[in-house]
C-alpha positions as CSV (number, residue, x, y, z in Angstrom):
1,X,30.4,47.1,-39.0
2,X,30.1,47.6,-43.1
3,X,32.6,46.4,-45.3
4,X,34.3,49.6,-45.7
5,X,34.8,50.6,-42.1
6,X,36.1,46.9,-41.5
7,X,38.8,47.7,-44.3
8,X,39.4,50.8,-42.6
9,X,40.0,49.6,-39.5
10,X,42.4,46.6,-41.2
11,X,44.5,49.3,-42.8
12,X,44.8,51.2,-39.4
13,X,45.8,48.5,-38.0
14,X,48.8,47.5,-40.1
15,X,49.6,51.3,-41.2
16,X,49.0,53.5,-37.9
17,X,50.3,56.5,-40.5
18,X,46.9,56.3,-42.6
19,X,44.8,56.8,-39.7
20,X,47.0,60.5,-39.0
21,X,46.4,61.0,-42.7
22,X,42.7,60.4,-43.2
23,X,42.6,62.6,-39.6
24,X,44.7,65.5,-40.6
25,X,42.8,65.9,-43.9
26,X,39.2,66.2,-42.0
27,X,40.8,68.3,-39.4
28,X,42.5,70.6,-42.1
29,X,38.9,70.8,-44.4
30,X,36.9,70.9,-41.4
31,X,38.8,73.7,-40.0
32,X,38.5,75.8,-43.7
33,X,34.9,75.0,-43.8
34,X,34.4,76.7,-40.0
35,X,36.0,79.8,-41.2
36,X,34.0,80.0,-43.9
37,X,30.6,79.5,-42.4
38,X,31.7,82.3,-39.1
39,X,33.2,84.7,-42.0
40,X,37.0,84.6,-40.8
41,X,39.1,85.3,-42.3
42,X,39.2,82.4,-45.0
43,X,41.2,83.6,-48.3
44,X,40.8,82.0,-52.3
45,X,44.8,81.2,-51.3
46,X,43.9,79.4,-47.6
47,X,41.5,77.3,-49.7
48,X,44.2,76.5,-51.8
49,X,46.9,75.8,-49.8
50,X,44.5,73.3,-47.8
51,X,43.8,71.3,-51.5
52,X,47.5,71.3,-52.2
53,X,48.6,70.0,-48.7
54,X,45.3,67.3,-48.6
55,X,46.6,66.4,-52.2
56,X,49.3,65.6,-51.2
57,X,48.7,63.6,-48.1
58,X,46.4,61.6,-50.6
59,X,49.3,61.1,-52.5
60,X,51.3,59.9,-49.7
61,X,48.5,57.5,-48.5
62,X,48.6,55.9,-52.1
63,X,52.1,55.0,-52.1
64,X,51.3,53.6,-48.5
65,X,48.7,51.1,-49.9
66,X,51.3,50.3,-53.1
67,X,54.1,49.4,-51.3
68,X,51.7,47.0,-48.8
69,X,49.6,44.0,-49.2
70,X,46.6,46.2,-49.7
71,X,45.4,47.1,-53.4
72,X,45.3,51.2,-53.9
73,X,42.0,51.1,-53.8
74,X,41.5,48.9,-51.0
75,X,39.7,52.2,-48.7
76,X,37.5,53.3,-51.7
77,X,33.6,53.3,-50.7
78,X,32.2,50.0,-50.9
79,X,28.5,50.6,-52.4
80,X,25.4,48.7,-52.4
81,X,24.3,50.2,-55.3
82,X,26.8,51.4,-57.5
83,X,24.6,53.4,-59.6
84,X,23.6,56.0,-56.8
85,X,26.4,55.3,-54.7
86,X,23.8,54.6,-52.0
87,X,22.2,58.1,-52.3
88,X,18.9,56.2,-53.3
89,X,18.8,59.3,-56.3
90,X,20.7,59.3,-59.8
91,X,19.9,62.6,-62.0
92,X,17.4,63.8,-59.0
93,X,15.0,60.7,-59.7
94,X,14.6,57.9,-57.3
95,X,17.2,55.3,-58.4
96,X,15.8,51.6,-59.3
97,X,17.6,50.3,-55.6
98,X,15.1,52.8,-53.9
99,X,11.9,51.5,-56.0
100,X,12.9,48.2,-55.6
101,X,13.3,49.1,-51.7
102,X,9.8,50.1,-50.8
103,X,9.2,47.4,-53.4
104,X,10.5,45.1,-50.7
105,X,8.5,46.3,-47.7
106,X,5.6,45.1,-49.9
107,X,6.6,41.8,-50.5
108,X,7.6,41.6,-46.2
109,X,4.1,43.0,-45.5
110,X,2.7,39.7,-47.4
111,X,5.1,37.4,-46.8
112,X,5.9,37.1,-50.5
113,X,10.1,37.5,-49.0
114,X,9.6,34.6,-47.0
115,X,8.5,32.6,-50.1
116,X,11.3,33.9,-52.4
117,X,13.4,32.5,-49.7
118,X,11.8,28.6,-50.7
119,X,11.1,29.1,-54.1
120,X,13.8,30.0,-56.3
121,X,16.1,28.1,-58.7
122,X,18.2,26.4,-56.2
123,X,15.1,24.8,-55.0
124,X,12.9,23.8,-57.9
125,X,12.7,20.0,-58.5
126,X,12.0,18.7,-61.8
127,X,11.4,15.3,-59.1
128,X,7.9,16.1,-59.1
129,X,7.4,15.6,-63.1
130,X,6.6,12.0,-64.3
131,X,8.9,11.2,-67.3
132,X,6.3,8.9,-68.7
133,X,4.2,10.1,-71.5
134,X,0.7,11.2,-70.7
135,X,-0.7,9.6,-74.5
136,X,-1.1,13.7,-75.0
137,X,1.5,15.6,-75.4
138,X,4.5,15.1,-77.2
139,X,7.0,15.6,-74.3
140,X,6.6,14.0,-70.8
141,X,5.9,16.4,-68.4
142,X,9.7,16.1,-67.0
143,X,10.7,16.7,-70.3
144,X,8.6,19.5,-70.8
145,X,9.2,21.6,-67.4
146,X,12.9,20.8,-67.8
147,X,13.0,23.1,-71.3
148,X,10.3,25.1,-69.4
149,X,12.8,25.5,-66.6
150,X,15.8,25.8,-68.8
151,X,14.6,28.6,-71.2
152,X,13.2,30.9,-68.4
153,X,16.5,31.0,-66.4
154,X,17.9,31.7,-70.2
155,X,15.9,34.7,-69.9
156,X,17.0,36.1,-66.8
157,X,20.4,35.6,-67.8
158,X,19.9,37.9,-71.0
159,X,17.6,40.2,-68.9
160,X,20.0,42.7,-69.6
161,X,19.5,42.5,-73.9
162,X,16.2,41.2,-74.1
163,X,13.2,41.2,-71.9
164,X,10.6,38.8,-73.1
165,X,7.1,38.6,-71.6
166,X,6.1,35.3,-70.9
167,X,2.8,33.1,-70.5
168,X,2.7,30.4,-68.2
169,X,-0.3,28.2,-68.1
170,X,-1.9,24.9,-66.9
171,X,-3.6,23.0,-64.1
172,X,-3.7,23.8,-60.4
173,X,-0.6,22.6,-58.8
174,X,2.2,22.1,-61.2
175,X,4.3,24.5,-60.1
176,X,3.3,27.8,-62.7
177,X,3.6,30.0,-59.2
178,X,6.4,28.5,-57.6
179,X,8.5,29.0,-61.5
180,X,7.1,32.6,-61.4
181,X,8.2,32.9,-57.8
182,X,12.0,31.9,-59.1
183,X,12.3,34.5,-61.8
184,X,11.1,37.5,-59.4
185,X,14.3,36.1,-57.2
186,X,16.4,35.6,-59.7
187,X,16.0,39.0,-61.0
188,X,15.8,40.7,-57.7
189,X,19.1,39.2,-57.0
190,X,20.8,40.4,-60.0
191,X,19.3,44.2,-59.1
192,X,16.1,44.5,-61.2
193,X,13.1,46.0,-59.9
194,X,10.2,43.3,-59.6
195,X,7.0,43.6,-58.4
196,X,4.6,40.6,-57.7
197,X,0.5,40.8,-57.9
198,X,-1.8,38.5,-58.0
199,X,-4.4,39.2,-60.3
200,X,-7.1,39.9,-57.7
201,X,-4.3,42.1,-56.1
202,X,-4.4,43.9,-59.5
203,X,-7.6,44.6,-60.5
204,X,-9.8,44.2,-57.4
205,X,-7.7,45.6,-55.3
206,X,-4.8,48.4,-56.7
207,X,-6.7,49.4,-60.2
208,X,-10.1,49.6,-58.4
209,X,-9.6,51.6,-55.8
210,X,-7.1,54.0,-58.0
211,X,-9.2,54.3,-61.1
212,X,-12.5,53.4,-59.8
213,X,-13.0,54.2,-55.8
214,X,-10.3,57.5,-56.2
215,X,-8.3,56.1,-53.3
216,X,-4.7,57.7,-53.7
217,X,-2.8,57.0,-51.2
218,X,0.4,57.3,-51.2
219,X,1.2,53.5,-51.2
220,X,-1.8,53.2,-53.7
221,X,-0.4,55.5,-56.0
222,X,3.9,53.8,-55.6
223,X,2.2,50.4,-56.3
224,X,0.1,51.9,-59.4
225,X,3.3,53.5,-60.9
226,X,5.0,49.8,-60.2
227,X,3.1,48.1,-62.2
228,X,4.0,50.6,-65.4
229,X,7.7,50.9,-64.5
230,X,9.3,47.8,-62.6
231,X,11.6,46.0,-64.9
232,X,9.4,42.9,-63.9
233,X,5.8,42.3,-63.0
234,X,4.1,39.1,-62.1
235,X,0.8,39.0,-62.6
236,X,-0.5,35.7,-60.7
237,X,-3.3,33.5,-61.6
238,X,-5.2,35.1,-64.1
239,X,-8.6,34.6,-64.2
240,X,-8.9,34.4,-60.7
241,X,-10.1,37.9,-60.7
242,X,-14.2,39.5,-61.2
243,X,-13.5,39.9,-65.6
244,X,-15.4,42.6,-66.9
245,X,-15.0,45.3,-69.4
246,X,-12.1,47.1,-66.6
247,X,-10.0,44.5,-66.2
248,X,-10.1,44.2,-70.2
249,X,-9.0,47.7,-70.5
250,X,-6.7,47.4,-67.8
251,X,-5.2,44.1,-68.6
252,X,-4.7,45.4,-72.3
253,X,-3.3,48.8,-71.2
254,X,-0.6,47.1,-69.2
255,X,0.8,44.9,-71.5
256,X,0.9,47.5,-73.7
257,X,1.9,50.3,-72.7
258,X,4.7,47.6,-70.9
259,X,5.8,46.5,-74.6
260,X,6.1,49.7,-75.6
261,X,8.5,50.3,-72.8
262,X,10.8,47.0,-73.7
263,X,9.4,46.1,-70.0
264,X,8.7,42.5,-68.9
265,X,5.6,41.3,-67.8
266,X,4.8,37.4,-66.5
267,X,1.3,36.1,-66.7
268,X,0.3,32.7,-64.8
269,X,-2.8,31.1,-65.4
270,X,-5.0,27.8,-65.2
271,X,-6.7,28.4,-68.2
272,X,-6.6,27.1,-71.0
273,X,-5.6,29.1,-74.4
274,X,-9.1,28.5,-75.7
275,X,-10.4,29.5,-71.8
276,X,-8.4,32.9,-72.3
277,X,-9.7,33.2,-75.9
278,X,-13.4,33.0,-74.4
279,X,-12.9,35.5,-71.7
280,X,-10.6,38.4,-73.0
281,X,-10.8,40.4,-75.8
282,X,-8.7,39.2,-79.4
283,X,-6.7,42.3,-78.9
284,X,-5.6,41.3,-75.9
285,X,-4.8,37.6,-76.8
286,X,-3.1,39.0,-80.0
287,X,-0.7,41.1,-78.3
288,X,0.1,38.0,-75.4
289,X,0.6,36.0,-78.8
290,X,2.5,37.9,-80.6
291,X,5.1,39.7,-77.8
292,X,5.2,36.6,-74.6
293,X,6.9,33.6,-74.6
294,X,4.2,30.8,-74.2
295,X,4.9,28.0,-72.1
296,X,2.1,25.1,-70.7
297,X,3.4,23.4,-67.3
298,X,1.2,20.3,-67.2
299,X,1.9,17.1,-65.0
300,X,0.4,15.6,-61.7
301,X,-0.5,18.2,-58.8
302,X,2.3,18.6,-57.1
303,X,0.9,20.0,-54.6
304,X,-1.1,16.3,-53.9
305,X,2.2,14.1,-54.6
306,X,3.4,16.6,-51.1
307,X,0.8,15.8,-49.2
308,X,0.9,12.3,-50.0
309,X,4.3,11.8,-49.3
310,X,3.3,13.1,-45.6
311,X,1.2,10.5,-44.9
């Protein structure tokens, strides 16, 4: 039972006289509407007396909910999403909770809704980061992923005003996934669409076989259009994928055309800045420079301190 029909049955219960109100006004409509649809005779005046009487049955249930412990709108329709009102369609386009939906069956088909489940906010430990100095930066790496941590949950709080794009590099293992993994379900949580590729998933996989094999199918083509038009994408582990002249076109045509849409975009990476120099074009680096926020997670591998603490 939803939320809504629990209330109804609540109010019911406590004011049997509702109930024969909400029935008289669906018998009363429902028996205009049949004379309608068999052509009986249904006059301009029998439709009006029926919206008179039904208003005023309304009016009658309203004072009902006043003068009880319920609030007057205590029976309104409780709605998932209140900019379709559950439709899944505002202005005849797909609303963002319907994107966001088959967004979802996605994320379930690789188990990335399993892992938003672990790694989020409530479950990121700045434990794992030494807060002795490394002799190489200027912050210890507790230091560091603490303003890290604290400036990218200042971002999905002012998702809303300002969506920054944001670069997030450094070894294997200090967590650049698991940080990217709390931002999709923060976000997701607050009702922005998000979608999550690595960056094999991206170019080897989605872009290739759209652009380059012709495969549009129709999941191919929902994922393609994603990664324009979600409020949020993730691309994972750059550099991971075959670089060649595609991905730089590709690569440079989302984050532009992304910009030019005040969309967000998240890029994780091992390499270094000068690695990323080396293997993408300037104009790429130049617009990552000039539009992301630029973080570098460094610290032990996390991932090792785990496993060492299992033995």
């Amino acid at each position: 039972m939803n939320e809504t029909d629990r209330r109804r049955s609540e109010v019911y219960a406590a004011i049997p006289r509702i109930r024969e109100i909400d029935e008289e006004i669906a018998s009363s409509s429902l028996s205009l509407a049949r004379k309608r649809i068999l052509s009986k005779s249904s006059s301009d005046s029998d439709k009006d007396d029926v919206h008179r009487h039904n208003k005023e049955l309304l009016a009658e249930k309203k004072v009902l909910l006043k003068n009880s412990a319920f609030a007057e709108d205590y029976l309104d329709p409780i709605y998932e999403c209140k900019l379709c009102r559950d439709t899944g369609y505002v202005d005849n386009h797909p609303c963002s909770c319907m994107r966001q939906k088959i967004i979802n069956e996605q994320y379930e088909q690789s188990t990335i809704g399993k892992i938003l489940s672990k790694e989020n906010f409530d479950t990121f430990s700045l434990g794992y980061y030494s807060n002795e100095g490394d002799g190489i930066h200027s912050n210890t790496p507790y230091e560091n992923a603490a303003n890290i941590l604290k400036k990218c949950k200042s971002i999905v709080d002012n998702f809303d005003t300002r969506k920054n794009g944001i670069l997030i590099y450094g070894n294997t293992g200090t967590g650049k996934t698991f940080l990217s993994n709390c931002m999709a379900k923060a976000l997701l949580d607050k009702g922005y669409t998000v979608l999550y590729l690595s960056s094999i998933e991206l170019f080897d996989n989605t872009l290739s076989e759209v652009i380059i094999n012709n495969n549009r199918s129709s999941e191919n083509r929902d994922r393609y259009n994603y990664i324009f038009n979600c409020d949020f994408l993730i691309i994972d582990d750059l550099g991971t994928e075959c670089t060649n002249s595609f991905v730089q076109s590709q690569l440079f045509e989302i984050i532009k055309n992304r910009y030019n849409k005040g969309l967000s975009t998240m890029i994780s990476t091992n390499l270094t800045i000068r690695q990323m120099q080396e293997r993408y074009t300037d104009r790429i680096l130049s617009r990552i420079v000039d539009s992301f926020s630029v973080f570098n997670l460094y610290g032990d591998d996390i991932r090792h301190i785990k496993r060492k603490k299992l033995v």
